[in-house]
N, C-alpha and C positions, 0 to 999 in steps of 0.2 A: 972746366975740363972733366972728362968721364973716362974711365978706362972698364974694357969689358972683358973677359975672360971664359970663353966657352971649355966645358969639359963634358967627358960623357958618349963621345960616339965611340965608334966601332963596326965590328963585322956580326950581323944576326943573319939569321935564316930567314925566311920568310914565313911569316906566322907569329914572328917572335918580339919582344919587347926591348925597347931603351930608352931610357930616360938624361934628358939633355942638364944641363945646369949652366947660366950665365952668372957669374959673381961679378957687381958692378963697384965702382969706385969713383973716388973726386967728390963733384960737386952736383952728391944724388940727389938731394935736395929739390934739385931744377931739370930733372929730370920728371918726365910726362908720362907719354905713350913708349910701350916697350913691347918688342918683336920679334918672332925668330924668321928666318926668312932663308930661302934655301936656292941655290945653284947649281943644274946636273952638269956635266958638260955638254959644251955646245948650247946650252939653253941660256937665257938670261935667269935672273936673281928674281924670286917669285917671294912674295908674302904667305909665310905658311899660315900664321895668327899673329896674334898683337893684343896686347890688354894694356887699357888705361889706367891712372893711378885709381881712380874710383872702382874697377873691379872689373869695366865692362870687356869686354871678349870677343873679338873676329877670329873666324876660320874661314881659311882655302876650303872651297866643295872638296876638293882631293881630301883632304882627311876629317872631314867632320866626321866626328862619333868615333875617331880613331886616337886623335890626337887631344892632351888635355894641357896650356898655359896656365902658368901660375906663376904669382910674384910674390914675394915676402919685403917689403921693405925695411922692415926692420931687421934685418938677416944681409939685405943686398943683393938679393937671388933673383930669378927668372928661372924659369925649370918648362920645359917641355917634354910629358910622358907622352911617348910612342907606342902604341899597341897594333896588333894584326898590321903590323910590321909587311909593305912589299915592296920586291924588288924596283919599282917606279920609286921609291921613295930613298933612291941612292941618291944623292947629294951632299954639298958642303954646306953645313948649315951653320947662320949666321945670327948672332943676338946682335938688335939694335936697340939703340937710345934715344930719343927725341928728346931736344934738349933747348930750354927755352929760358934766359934770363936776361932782360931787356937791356942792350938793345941785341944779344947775340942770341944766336939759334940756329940751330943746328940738328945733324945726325950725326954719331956715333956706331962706331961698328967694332965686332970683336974678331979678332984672328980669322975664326970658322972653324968646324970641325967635322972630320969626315964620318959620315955614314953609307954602309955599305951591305945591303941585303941581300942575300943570295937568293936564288929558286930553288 
């Protein structure tokens, strides 16, 4: 079992910066691939990035060069900095766990947290 706890959104302006934070728990250990992944409404649940335990790194086109993942395992962290910050990037955003210890496997998801950018 994994428990995940997103903190860190809020209301910015457009231009402007926020930094997410996932605190993970359980059984990190068996824990892999980790993600933040975002849902506006009306839209489905979109992959914003994802980094693997070795370091490696996907981004959505929507924010490359905008958005920076990053994990601390020894901390329990996931952190997503948000820069030039825009209104399309209103969303509930979500930290996932991919979660693998044979024979079970799984994904893990955390509450969500809202972000909301003005014009």
């Amino acid at each position: 079992q994994v428990q995940l706890v997103e903190s860190g959104g809020g209301l910015v302006q457009a231009g402007g910066s926020l930094r997410l934070s996932c605190l993970f728990a359980g059984d990190t250990v068996h824990i892999s691939t980790m993600g933040w992944y975002r849902q506006a409404p009306g839209k489905e649940r979109g992959l914003v990035a994802r980094i693997s335990n070795s370091g490696i790194t996907n981004y959505a086109d929507s924010i490359k060069g905008r958005f920076t993942i990053s994990r601390d395992n020894a901390k329990n962290t996931l952190d997503l900095q948000m820069n030039s910050l825009k209104p399309d990037d209103t969303a509930v955003y979500y930290c996932k766990a991919e979660y693998y210890r044979y024979p079970r496997q799984g994904d893990y998801w955390g509450q969500g947290t809202q972000v909301t950018v003005s014009a």
